[in-house]
N, CA, C and O of each residue as an XYZ file, in Angstrom:
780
protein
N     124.510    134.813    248.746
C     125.934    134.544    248.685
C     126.360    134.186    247.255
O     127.567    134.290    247.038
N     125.626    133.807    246.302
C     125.937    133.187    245.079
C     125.945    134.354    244.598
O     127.039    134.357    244.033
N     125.395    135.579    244.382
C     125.454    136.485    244.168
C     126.655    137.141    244.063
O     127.069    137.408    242.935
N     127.350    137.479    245.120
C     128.278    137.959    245.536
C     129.688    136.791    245.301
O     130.865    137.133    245.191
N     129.295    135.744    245.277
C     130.402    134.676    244.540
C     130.397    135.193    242.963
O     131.494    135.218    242.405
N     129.480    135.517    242.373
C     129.098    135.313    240.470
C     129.830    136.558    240.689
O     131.047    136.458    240.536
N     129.275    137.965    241.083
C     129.801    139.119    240.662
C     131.503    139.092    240.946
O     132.345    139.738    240.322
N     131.710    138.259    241.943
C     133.510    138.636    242.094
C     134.300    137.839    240.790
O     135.317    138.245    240.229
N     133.532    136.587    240.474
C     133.621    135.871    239.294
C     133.947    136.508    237.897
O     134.819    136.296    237.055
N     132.666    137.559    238.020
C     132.348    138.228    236.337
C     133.245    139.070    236.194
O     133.519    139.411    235.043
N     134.064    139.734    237.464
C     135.000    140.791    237.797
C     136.262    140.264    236.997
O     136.682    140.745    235.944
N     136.706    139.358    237.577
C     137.363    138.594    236.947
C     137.271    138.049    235.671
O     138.323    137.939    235.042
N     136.289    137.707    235.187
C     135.554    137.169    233.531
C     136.547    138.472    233.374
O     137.772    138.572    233.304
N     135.561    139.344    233.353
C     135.760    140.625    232.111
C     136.938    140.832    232.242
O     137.551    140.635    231.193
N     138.095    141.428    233.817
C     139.539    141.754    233.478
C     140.287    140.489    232.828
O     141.370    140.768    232.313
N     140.048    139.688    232.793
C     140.734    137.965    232.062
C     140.151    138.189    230.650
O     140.651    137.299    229.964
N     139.510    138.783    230.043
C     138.920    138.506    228.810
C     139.437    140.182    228.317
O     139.803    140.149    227.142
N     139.505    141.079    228.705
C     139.712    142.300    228.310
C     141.501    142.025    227.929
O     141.862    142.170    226.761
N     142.272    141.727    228.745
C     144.000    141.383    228.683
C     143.649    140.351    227.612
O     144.162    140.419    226.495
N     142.995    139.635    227.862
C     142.869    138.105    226.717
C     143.084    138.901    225.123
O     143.732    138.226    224.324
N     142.702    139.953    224.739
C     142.711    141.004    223.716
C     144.514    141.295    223.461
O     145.005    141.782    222.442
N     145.100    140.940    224.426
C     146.807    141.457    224.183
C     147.314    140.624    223.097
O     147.964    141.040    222.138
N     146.882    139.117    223.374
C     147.436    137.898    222.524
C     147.194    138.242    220.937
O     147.868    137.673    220.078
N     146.319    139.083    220.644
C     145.716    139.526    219.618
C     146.610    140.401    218.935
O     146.844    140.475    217.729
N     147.189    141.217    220.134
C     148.190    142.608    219.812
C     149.382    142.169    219.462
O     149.960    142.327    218.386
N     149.799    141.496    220.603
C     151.286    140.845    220.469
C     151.269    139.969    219.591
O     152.393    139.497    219.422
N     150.277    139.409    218.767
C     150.886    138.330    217.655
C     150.901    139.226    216.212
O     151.543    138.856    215.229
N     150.076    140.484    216.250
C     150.356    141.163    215.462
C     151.604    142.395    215.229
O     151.786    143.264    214.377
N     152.191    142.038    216.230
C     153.435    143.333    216.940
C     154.503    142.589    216.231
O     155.288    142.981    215.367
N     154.350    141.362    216.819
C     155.334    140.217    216.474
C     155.871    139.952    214.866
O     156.939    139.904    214.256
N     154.443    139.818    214.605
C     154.711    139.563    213.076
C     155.206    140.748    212.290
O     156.304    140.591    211.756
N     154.682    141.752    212.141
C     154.665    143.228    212.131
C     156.711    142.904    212.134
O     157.430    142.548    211.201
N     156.949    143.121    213.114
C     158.358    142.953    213.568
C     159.377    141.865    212.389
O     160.364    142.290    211.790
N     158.969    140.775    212.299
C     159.294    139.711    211.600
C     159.523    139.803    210.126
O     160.403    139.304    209.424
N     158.063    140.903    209.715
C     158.022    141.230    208.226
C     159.194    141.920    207.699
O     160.025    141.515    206.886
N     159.088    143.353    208.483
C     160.235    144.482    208.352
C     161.591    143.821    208.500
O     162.465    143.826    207.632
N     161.693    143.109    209.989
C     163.234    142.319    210.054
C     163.772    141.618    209.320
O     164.994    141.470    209.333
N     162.575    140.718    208.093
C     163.061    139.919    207.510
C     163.349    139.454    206.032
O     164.081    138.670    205.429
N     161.845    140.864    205.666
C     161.359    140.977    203.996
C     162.439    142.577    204.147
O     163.542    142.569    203.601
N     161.936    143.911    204.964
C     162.627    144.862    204.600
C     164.182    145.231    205.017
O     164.834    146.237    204.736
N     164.552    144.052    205.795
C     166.221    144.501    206.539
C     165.898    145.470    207.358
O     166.842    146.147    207.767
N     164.411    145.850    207.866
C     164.154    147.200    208.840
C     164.173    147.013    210.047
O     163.676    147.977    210.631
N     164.647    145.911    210.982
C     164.257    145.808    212.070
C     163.707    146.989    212.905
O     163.686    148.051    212.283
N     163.421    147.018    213.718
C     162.636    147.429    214.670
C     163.258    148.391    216.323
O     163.453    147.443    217.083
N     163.507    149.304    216.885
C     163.949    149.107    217.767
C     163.362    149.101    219.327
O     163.976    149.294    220.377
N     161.762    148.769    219.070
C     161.189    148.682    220.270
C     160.513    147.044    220.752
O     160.077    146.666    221.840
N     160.697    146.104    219.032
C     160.025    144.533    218.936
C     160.061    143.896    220.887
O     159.101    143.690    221.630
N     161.372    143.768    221.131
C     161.448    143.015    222.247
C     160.926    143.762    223.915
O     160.545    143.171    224.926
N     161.077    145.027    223.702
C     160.194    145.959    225.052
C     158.617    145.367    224.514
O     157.857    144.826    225.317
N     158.312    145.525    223.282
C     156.678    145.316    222.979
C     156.323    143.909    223.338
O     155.139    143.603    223.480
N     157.156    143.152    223.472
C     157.010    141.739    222.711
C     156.727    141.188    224.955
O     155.752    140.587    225.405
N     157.389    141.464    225.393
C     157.737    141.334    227.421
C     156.678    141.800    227.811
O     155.854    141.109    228.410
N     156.470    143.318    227.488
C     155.854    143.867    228.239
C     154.272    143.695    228.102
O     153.604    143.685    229.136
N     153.694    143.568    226.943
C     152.508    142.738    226.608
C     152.234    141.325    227.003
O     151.122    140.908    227.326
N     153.434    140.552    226.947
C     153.023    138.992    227.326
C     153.374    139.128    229.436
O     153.301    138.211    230.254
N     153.654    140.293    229.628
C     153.686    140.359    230.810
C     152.805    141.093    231.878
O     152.822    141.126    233.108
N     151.902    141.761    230.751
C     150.562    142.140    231.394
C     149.603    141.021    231.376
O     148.885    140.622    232.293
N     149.784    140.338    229.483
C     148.822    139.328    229.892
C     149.219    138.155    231.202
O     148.255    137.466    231.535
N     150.156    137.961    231.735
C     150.286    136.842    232.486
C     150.238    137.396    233.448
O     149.765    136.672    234.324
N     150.554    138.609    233.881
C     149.945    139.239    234.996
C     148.593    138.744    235.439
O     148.464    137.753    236.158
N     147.394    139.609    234.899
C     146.124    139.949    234.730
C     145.137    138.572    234.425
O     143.992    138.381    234.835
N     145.991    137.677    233.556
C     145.265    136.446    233.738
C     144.943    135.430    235.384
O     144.117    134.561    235.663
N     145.897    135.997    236.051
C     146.176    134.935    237.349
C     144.356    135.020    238.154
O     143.795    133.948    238.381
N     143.736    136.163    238.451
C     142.588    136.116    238.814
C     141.504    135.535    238.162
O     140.537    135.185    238.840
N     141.507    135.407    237.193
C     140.143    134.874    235.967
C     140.837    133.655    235.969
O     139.981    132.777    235.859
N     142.380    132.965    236.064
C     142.085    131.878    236.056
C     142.023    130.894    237.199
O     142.104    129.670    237.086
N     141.836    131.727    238.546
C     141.675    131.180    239.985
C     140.274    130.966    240.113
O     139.761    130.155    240.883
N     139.446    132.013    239.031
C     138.097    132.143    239.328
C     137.565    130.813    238.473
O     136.511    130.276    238.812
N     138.218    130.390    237.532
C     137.920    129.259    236.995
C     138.400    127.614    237.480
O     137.947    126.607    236.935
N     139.258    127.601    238.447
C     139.326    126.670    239.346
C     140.607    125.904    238.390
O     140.880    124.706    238.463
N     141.285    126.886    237.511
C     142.194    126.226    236.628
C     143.878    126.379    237.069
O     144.589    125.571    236.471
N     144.479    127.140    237.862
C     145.708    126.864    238.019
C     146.481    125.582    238.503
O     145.914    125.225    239.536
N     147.409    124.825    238.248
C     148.094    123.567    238.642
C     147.645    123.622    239.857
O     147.532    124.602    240.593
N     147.293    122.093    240.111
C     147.741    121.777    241.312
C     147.921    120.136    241.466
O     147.370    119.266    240.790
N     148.624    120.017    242.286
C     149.144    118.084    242.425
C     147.661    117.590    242.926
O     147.354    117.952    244.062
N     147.064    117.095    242.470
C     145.613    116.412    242.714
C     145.761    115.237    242.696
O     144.884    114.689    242.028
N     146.901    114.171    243.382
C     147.338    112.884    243.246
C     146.100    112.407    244.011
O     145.312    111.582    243.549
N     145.979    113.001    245.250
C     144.786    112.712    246.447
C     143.661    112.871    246.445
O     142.632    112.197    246.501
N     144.122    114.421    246.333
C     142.573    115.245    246.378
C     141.653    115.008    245.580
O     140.534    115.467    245.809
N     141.876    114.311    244.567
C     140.670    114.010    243.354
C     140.249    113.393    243.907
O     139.030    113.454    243.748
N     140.646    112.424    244.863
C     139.351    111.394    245.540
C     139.205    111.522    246.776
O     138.777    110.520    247.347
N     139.474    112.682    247.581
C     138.312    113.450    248.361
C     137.484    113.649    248.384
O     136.972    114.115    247.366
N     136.704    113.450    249.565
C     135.075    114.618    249.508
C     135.409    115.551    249.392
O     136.467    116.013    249.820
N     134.120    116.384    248.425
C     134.450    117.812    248.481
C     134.377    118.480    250.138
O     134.639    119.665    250.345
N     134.068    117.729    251.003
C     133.993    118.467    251.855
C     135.796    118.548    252.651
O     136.237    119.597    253.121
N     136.453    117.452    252.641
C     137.892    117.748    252.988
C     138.499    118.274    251.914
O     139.668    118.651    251.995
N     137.691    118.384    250.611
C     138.804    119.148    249.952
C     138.586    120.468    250.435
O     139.592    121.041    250.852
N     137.520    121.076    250.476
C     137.306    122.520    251.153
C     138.410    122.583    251.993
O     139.355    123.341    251.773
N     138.332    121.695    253.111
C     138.694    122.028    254.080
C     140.321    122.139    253.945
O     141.063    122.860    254.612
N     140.707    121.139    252.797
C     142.352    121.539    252.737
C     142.944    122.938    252.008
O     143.982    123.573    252.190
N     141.690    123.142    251.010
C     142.223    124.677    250.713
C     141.868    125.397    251.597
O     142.831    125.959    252.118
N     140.825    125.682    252.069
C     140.839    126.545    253.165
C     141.760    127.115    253.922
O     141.806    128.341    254.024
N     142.915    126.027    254.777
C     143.571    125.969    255.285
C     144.565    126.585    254.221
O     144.575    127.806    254.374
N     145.370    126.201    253.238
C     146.292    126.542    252.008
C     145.773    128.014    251.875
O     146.565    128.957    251.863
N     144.790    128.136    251.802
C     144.393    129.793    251.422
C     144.797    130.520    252.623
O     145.616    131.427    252.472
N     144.285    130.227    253.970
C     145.014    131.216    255.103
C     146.405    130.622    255.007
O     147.082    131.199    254.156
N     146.974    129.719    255.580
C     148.984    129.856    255.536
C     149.233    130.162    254.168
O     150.290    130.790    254.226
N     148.917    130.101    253.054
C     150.360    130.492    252.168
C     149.644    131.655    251.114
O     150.362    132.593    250.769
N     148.152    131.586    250.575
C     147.879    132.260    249.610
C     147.471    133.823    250.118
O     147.830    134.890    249.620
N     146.806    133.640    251.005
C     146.830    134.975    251.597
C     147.742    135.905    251.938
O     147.847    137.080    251.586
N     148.296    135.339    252.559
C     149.958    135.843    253.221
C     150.843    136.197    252.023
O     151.594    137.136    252.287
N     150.977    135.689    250.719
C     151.522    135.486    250.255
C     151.162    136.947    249.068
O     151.921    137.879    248.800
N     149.861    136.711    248.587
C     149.261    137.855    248.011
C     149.076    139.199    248.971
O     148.921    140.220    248.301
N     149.064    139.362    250.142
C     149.276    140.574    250.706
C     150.687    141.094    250.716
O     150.957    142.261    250.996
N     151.775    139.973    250.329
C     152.885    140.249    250.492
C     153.332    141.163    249.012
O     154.067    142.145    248.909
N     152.553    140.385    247.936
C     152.540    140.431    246.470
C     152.000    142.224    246.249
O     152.369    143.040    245.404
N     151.232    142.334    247.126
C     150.619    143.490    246.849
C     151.161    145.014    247.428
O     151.062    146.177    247.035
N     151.909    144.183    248.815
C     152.551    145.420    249.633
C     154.221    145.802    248.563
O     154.470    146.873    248.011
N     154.860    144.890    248.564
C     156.106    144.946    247.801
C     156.025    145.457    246.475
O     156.891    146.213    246.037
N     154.936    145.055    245.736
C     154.212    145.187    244.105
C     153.979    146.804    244.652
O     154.678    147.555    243.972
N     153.367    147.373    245.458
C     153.113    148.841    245.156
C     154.362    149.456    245.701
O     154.593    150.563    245.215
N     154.836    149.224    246.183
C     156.631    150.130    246.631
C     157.256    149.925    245.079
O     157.783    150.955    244.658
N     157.283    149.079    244.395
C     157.922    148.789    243.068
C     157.211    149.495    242.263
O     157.880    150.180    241.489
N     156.002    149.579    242.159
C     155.099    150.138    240.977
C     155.621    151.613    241.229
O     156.253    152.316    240.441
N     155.184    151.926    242.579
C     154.964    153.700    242.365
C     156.518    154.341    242.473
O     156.468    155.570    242.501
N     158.120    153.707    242.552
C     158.773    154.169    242.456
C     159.210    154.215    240.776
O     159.903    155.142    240.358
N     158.769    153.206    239.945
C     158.911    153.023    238.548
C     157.867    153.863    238.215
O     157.900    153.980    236.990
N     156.766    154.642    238.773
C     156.047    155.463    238.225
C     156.837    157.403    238.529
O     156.833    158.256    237.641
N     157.344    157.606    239.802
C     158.007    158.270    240.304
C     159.054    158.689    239.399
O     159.103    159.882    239.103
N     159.784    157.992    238.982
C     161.177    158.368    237.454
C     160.745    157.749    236.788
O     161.651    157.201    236.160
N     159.534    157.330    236.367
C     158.892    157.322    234.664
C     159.921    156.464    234.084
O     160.738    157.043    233.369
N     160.066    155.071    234.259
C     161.406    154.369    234.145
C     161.126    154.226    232.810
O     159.991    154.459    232.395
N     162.116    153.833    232.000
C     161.759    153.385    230.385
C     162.696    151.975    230.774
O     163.479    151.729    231.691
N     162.193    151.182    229.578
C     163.183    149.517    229.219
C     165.249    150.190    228.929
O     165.767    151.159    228.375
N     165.567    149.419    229.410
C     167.008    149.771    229.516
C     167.290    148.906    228.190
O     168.284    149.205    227.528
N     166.579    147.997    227.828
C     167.230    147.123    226.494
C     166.915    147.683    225.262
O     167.528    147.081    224.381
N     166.474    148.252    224.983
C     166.579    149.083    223.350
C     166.410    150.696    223.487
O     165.585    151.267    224.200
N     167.319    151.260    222.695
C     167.225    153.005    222.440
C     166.016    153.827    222.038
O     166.000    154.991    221.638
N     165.251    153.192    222.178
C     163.768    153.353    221.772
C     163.017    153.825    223.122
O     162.130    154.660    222.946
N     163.204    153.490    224.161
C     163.349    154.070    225.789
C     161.660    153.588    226.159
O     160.957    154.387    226.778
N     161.147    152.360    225.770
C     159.553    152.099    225.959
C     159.402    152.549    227.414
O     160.328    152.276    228.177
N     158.680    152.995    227.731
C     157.916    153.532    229.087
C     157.241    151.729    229.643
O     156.339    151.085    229.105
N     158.030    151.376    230.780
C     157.613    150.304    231.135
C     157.132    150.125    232.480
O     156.762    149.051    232.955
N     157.166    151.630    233.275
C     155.660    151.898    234.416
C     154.680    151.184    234.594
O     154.428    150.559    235.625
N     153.914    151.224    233.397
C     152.576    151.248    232.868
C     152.313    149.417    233.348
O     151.437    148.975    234.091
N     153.439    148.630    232.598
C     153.389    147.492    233.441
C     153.449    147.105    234.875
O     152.734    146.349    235.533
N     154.654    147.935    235.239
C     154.664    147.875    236.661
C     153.353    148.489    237.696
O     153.192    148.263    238.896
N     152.698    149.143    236.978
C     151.591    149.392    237.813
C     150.506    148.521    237.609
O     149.400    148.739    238.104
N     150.759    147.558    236.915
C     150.156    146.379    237.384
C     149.934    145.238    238.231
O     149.040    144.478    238.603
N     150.997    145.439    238.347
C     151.722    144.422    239.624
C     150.974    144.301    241.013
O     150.710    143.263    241.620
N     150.582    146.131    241.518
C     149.615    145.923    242.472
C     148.451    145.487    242.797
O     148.046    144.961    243.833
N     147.544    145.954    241.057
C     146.081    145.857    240.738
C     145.946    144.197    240.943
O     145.090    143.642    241.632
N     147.346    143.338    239.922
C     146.998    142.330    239.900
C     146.736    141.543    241.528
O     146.088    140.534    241.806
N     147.298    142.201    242.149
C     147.448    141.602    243.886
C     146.320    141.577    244.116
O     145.661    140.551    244.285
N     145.793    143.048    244.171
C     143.908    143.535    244.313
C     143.162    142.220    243.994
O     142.571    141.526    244.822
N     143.251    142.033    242.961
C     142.544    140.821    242.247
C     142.354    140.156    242.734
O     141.275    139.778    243.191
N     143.833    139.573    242.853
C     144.210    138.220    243.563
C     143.432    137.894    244.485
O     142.804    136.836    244.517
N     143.390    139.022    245.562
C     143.176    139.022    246.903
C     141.766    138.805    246.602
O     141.277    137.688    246.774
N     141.049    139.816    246.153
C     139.484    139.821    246.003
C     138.975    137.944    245.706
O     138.353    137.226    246.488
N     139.407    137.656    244.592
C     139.049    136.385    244.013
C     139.105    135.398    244.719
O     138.222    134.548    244.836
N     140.436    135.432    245.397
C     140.742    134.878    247.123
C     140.052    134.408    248.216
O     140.005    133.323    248.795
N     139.309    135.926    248.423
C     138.254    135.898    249.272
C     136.935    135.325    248.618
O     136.019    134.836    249.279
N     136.943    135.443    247.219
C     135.438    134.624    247.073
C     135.810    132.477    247.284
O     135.040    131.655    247.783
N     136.893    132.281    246.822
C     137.055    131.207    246.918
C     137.308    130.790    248.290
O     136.913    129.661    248.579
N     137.879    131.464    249.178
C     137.436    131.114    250.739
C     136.276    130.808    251.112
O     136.034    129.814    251.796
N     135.150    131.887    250.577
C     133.969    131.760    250.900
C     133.622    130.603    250.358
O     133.222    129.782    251.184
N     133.640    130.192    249.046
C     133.489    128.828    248.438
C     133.863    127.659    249.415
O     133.237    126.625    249.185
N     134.583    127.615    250.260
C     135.482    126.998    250.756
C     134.259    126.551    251.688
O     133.422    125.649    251.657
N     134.499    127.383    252.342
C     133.429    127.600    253.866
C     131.882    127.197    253.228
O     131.566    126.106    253.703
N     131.108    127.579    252.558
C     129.578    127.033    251.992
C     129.937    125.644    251.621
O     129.114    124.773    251.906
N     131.399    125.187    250.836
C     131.378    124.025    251.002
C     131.243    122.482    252.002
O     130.693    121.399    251.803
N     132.232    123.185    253.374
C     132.378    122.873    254.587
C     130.794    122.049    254.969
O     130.423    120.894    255.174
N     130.085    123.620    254.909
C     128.926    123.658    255.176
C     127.822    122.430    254.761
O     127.348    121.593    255.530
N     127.554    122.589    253.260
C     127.068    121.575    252.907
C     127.242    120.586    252.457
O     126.302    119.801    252.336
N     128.493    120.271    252.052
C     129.101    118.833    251.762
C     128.919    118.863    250.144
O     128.677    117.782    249.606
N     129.017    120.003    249.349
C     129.295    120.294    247.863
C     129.404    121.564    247.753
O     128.960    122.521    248.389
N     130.643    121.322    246.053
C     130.950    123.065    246.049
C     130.101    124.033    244.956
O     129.902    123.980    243.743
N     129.746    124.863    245.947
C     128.913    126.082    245.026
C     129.376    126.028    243.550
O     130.521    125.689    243.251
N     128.408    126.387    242.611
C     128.434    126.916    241.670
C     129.483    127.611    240.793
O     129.604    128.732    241.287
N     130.118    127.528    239.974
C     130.918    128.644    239.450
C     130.470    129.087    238.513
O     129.936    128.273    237.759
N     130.460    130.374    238.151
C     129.909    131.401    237.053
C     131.131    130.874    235.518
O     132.237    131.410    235.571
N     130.895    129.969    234.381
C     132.319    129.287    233.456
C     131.365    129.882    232.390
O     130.137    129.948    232.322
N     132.396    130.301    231.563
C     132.377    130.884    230.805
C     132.853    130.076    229.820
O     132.459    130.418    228.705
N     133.822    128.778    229.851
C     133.861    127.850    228.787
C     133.820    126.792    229.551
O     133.395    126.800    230.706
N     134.511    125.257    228.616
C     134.519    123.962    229.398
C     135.523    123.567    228.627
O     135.948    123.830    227.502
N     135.810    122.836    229.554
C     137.828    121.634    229.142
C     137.004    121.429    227.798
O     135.915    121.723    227.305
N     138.019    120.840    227.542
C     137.369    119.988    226.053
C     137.403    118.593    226.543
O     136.528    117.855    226.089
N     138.398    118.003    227.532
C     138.341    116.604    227.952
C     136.672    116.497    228.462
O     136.058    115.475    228.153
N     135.898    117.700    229.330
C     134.762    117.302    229.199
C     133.645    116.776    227.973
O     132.773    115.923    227.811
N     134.231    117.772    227.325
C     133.003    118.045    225.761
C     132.962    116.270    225.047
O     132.099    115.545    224.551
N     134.483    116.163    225.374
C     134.765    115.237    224.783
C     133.986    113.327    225.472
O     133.510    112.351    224.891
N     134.224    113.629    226.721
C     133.607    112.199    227.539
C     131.907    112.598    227.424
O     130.991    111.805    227.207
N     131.823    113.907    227.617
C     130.135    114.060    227.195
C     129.578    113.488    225.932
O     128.607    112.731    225.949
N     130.282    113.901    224.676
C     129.639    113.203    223.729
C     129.878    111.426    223.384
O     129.253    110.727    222.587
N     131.202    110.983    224.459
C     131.896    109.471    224.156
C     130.077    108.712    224.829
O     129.395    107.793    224.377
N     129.878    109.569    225.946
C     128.561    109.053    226.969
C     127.306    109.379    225.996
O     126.312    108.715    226.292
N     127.164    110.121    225.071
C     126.224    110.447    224.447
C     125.924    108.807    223.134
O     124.960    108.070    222.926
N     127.278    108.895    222.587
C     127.490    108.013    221.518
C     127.097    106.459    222.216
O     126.239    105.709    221.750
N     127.985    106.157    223.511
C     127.305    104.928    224.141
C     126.114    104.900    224.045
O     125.632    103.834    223.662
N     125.325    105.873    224.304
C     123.868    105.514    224.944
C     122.738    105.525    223.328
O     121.611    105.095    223.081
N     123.551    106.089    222.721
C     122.553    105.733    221.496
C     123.076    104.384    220.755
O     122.324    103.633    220.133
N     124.324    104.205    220.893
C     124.597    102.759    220.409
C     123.820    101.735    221.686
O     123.005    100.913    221.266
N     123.954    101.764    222.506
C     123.025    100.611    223.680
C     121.558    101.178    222.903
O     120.923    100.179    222.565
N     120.985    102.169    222.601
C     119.230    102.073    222.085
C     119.412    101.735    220.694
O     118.315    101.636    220.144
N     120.340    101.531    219.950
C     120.421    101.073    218.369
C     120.227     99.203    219.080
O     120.212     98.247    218.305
């Protein structure tokens, strides 16, 4: 099962880290834009289609890699001092009434929208430059896909938790820094208590 938890994980790693590459694009689009608008009087007439439609794939495409990392908001007034085993059990529950339902909904509506904006090849209505903005909208579904997939591994998380009274493993690829940070405050104590 950890198996099949890591790989839906890494699925996620890589599409979250591949979009993670946009922030890269768009700050160079941006500037790019800024130079001409501001050193050559050249503005631009595609800056603001480039500028949406990039920060709107990345926020798309991020939502799965960052479910897989256990990082989206949530009010944890309580739940932080739960067992993990009722916390399972309250997402669990949250995952069938609202996240499920909610992402199948994301995904059925998201592809009637995608494939009619693919159907007349829609372009951005805000600049004469006519950006082809499909290409986003056919994201909309994949991102559901995701959703859903990542979904189902964290259900499963849910349930092995139930099970044994702690939660599986996650495949992290970084760490808070509030950790890094109490790790080394605990490091520094313990060599000042052996000084």
């Amino acid at each position: 099962m950890k198996k099949f938890l890591f790989f839906i994980d890494s699925l996620s790693l890589w599409v979250g880290k591949c979009f993670a590459w946009l922030i890269l694009v768009l700050t160079l689009g941006i500037s790019y834009e800024v130079l001409v608008r501001y050193v050559f009087r050249a503005p631009t007439t595609w800056a603001f289609d480039f500028s949406y439609i990039n920060y709107g794939a990345l926020f798309l495409m991020a939502g799965a890699y960052t479910l897989s990392r256990n990082g989206h908001v949530r009010a944890d007034v309580l739940y932080r001092f739960w067992q993990p085993r009722t916390q399972a059990i309250m997402d669990l529950i949250l995952y069938i009434i609202f996240f499920l339902p909610a992402v199948l909904a994301f995904m059925y509506s998201g592809y009637k929208f995608a494939e009619m904006s693919v159907r007349f090849r829609e372009v951005s209505i805000f600049s004469p430059a006519g950006v082809p903005v499909f290409p986003l909208k056919t994201l909309i579904p994949v991102t559901g896909a995701l959703l859903f997939i990542q979904g189902v591994a964290e259900i499963v998380r849910c349930i092995l938790c139930i099970r044994t009274g702690a939660w599986p493993q996650r495949l992290h690829d970084v760490e808070e820094t509030e950790s890094v940070i109490l790790r080394e405050q605990q490091h520094l104590a313990e060599q000042s208590k052996k000084a």
